[in-house]
N, C-alpha and C positions, 0 to 999 in steps of 0.2 A: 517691388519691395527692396530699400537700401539697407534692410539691414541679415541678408541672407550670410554674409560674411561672419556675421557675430553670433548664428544658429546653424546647426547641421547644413551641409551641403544644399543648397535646392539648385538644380540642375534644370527644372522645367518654370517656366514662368508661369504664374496663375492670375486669372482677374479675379481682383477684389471685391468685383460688387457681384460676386456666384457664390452661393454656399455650396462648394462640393463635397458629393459621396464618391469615396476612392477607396478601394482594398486596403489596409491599413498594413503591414506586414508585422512592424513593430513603432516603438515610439519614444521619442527620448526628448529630454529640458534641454530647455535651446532660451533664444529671444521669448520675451514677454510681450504677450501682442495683447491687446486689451484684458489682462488680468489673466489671461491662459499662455503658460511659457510653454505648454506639450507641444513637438514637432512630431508629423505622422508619417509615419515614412511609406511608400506605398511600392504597388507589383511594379511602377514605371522604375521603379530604383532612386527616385528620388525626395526631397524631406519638402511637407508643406507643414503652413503652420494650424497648427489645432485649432485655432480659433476659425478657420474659414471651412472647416472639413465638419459635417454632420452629424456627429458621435452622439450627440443629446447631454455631454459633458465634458467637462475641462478635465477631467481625472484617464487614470491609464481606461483603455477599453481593452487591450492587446498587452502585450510583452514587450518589456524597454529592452532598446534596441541595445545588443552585444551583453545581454545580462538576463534576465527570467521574466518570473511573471508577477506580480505583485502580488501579498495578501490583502483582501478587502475583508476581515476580519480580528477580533481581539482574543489573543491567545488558542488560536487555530489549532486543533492536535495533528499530529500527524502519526499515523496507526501503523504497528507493522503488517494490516494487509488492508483492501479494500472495503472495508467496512468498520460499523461504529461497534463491533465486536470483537475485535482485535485489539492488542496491547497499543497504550500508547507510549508512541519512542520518544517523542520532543511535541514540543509546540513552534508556534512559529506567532511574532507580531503581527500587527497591523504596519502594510504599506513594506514588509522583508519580501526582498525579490526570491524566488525559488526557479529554481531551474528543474525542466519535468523531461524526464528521459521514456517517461513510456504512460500510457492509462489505462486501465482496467475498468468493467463496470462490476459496483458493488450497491452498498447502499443506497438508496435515493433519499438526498437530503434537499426539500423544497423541489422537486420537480429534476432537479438533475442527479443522474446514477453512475456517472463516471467518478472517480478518484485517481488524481494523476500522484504518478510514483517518483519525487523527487531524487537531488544527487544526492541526498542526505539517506537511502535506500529507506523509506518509506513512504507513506499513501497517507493524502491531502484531500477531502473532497475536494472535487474541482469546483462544487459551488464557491467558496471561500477563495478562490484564485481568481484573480482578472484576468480570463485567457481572452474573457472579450464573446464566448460561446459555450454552451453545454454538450457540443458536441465536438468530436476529436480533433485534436490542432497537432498528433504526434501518432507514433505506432500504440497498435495494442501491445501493452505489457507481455510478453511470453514468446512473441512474435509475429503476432496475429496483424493482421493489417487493420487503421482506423475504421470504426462502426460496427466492428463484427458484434458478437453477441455472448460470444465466450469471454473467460479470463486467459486468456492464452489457448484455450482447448483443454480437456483433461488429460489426466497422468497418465500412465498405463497401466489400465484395471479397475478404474476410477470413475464414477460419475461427476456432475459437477461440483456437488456437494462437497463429494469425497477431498476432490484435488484440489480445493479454496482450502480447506483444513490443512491438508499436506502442505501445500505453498505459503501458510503461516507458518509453519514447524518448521518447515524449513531454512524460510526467510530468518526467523530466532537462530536456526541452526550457524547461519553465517552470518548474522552477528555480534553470535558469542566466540564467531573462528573455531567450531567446535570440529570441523573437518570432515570428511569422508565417511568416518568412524560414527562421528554423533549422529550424523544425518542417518546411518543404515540404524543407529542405538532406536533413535527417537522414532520413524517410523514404520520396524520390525515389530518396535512394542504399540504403537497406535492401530495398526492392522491388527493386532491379537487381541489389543483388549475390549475392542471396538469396530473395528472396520473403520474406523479411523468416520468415526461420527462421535457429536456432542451429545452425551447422554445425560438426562435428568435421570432420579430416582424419588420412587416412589414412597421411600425412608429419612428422603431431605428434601421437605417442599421448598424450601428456599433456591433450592436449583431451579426450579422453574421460574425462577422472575427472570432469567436467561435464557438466547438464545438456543435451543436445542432440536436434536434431531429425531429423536429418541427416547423410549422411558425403561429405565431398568429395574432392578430392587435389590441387588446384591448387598446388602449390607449398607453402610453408607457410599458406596463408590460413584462417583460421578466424573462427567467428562471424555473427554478422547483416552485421556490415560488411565480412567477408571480410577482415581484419586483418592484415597478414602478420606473424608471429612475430619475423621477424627485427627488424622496425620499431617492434612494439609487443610487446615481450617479456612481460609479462603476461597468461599466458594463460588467468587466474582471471577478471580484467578481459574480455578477448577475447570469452570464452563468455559474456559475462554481460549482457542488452540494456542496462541502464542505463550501467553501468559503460563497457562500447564505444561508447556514444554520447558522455559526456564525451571519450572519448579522440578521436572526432569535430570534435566540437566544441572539444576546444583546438586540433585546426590551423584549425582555419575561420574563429574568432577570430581568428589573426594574419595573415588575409589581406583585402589595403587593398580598402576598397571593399563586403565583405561583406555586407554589410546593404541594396545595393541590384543585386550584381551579379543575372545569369540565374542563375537557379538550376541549370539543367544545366551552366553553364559552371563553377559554385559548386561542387560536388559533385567536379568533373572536377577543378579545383584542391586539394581533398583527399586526392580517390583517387588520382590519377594511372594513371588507368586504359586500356590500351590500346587501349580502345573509347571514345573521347570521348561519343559522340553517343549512348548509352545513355538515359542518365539525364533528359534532355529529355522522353522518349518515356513517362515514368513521372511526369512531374511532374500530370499531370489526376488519377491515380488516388492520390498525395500529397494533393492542395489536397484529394477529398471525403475523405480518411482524418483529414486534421487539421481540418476543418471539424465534423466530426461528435465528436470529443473536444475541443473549447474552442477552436479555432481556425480 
């Protein structure tokens, strides 16, 4: 080929009349070789051209080389946790590169159940991304190594259940920058009012078109934070850990002092709860639950 000078690097000479299969590593636009300009770069380190390499198409299969991994979808959400029950943070276009720093498996959407966690700090199914595979192409999320089975493993104290809800509250926790403080506020009071599960109630059937873990009756209260309907009429929000925590965390923000009060006193000025001295009694198994996810 004369015209390797005007496409990525090719270092290895290939014959033209062989369609090869080669490990692709990533893949970047170069030269236009009969109507396919993608160059595949492979494990030898060096760039061939897409058209002679066996992909079954001219489009990304892999991640463009020194940049992410493309959306193969229109207005993609991207959630603050692994699944389609979690807050959505942004979207993403079709054909926007995302760069994925870790995956977790959550929902299964069409056959695949990972969700990669871009730099944008939220969670993409990985169906909707050209990584090229539905199986891990980076570490597990949390620190786990690719394929495991966990989301990272759980918290301390925590089933899986448990620690998927925490690791949303969390996740909201920092990125409202709510710090140290909010993180022991929001789950001192998720462990008390709940064990930190999503609760239906038997007084607001509309909860159950949601996710839940659980059926309570308390009045109207639903949710991780036990939310009453009447107060926080949202009850899409309500059932939803991330989403309930924002609604958390706006009354805790307008109250003076925040940032250094007790925390059980903290919690009690949000909830308004008819057991003050709850939430005090949960704050040790708080501080190891946010210690062990970044805080």
């Amino acid at each position: 080929m004369s015209t390797a000078a005007q496409a990525p690097e090719l270092a290895t000479q290939w014959s033209s009349n062989i369609i090869w299969t080669r490990m692709s590593t990533c893949q970047a636009p170069g030269t236009d070789i009969n109507g396919d300009n993608l160059w595949d770069k492979t494990t030898d380190g060096c760039y061939v051209s897409d058209y002679y390499v066996s992909t079954g198409t001219s489009n990304y299969v892999t991640g463009k080389c020194g940049s992410g991994y493309p959306i193969k979808g229109d207005n993609v959400n991207c959630r603050s946790g692994p699944g389609t029950s979690y807050s959505v943070v942004k979207q993403y276009n079709k054909g926007q590169d995302v760069s994925i720093t870790c995956q977790a498996p959550g929902t299964d959407i069409n056959g695949d159940n990972l969700w990669d966690k871009t730099t944008d700090g939220c969670y993409v199914s990985d169906y909707y991304v050209s990584t090229g595979t539905s199986n891990y192409v980076t570490g597990q999320c949390g620190g786990g190594s690719g394929g495991g089975s966990g989301g990272g493993g759980n918290l301390p104290g925590l089933d899986a259940t448990q620690s998927s809800h925490a690791r949303a509250i969390i996740a909201e926790t920092k990125r409202e920058n709510l710090g140290h403080q909010g993180c022991l506020a929001a789950i001192a009071t998720a462990i008390t009012e709940s064990g930190i599960l999503i609760y239906a109630n038997s007084n607001v059937p509309d909860s159950f078109n949601y996710p839940y873990d659980a059926v309570g009756s308390d009045y109207d209260s639903v949710g991780i934070f036990q939310q009453r309907v009447s107060y926080y009429p949202d009850i899409a929000a309500d059932m939803d850990p991330a989403r309930s925590a924002q609604q958390f965390f706006a009354v805790m923000v307008t109250i003076s002092g925040w940032q250094t009060m007790n925390i059980g006193d903290l919690c009690q000025e949000v909830q308004k709860s008819a057991y003050p001295d709850r939430y005090q009694e949960n704050v040790p198994a708080a501080q190891a639950i946010c210690a062990a996810d970044g805080y």
